[in-house]
TILO-60620 format. One record per residue (C-alpha): x, y, z; residue in one letter; residue number from 1. Coordinates in steps of 0.25 Angstrom, whole numbers, plus 5000, padded with zeros to 4 digits. Last residue first. Layout:
% residues N
X_Y_Z_a_NUM .
...
This chain:
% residues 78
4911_5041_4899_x_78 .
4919_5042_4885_x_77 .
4932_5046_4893_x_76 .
4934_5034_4898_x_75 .
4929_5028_4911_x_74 .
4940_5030_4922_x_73 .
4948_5041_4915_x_72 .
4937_5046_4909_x_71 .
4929_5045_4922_x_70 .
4941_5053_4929_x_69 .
4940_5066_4924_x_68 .
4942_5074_4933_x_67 .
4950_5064_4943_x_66 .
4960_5063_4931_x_65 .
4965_5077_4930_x_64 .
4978_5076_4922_x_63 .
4991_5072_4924_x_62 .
4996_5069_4910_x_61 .
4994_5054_4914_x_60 .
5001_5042_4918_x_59 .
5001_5034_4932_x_58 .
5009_5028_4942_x_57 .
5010_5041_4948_x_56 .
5003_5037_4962_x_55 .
5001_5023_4963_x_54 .
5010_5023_4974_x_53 .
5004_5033_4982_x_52 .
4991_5025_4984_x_51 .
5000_5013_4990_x_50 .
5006_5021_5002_x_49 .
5019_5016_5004_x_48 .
5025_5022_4991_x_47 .
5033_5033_4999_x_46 .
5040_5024_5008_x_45 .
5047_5032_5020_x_44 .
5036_5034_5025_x_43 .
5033_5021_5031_x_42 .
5018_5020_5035_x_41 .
5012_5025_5048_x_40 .
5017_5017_5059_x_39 .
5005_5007_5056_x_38 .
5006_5007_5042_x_37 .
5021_5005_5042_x_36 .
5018_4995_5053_x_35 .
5008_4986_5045_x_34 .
5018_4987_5033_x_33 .
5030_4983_5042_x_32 .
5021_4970_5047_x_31 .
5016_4966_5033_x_30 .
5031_4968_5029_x_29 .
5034_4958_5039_x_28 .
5025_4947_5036_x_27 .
5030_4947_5023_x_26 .
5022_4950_5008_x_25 .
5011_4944_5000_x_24 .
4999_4955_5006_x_23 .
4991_4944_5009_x_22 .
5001_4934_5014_x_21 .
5007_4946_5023_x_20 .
4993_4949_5027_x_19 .
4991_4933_5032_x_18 .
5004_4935_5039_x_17 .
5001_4948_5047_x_16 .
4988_4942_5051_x_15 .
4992_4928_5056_x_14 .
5004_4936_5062_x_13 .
4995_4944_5071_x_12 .
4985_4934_5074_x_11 .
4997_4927_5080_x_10 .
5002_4937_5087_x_9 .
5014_4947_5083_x_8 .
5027_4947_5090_x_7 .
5037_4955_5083_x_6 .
5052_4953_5078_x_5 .
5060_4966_5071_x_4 .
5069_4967_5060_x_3 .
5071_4981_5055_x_2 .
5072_4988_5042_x_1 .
């Protein structure tokens, strides 16, 4: 990683700040998560999309789910 100093306007840092209270982290991972959206995401992480890192946390025998999704959502008695 690398150190680096930037200029940002006020409006700039107002925003950046307010997104980093929200999101509860630093200034500077707001900044590199911007940038690694920006450029194109960092491929080196595999888990950086968040729909992909949900997939196989589940248990099951692998059958079709999606046809028979209302027992699954409703119970088989619907």
């Amino acid at each position: 990683m690398h150190r680096t100093q930037i200029y940002l306007e006020d409006s700039q840092y107002e925003m950046l700040r307010a997104r980093a209270r929200h999101e509860g982290t630093s200034l500077a991972a707001v900044i590199r998560k911007i940038l690694n959206d920006y450029l194109g995401g960092d491929r080196s992480r595999k888990d950086s999309d968040d729909f992909r890192a949900v997939i196989g946390i589940g248990e099951g025998d692998g059958s079709r789910v999606a046809e028979n999704y209302e027992d699954y959502l409703y119970g088989a008695d619907s």
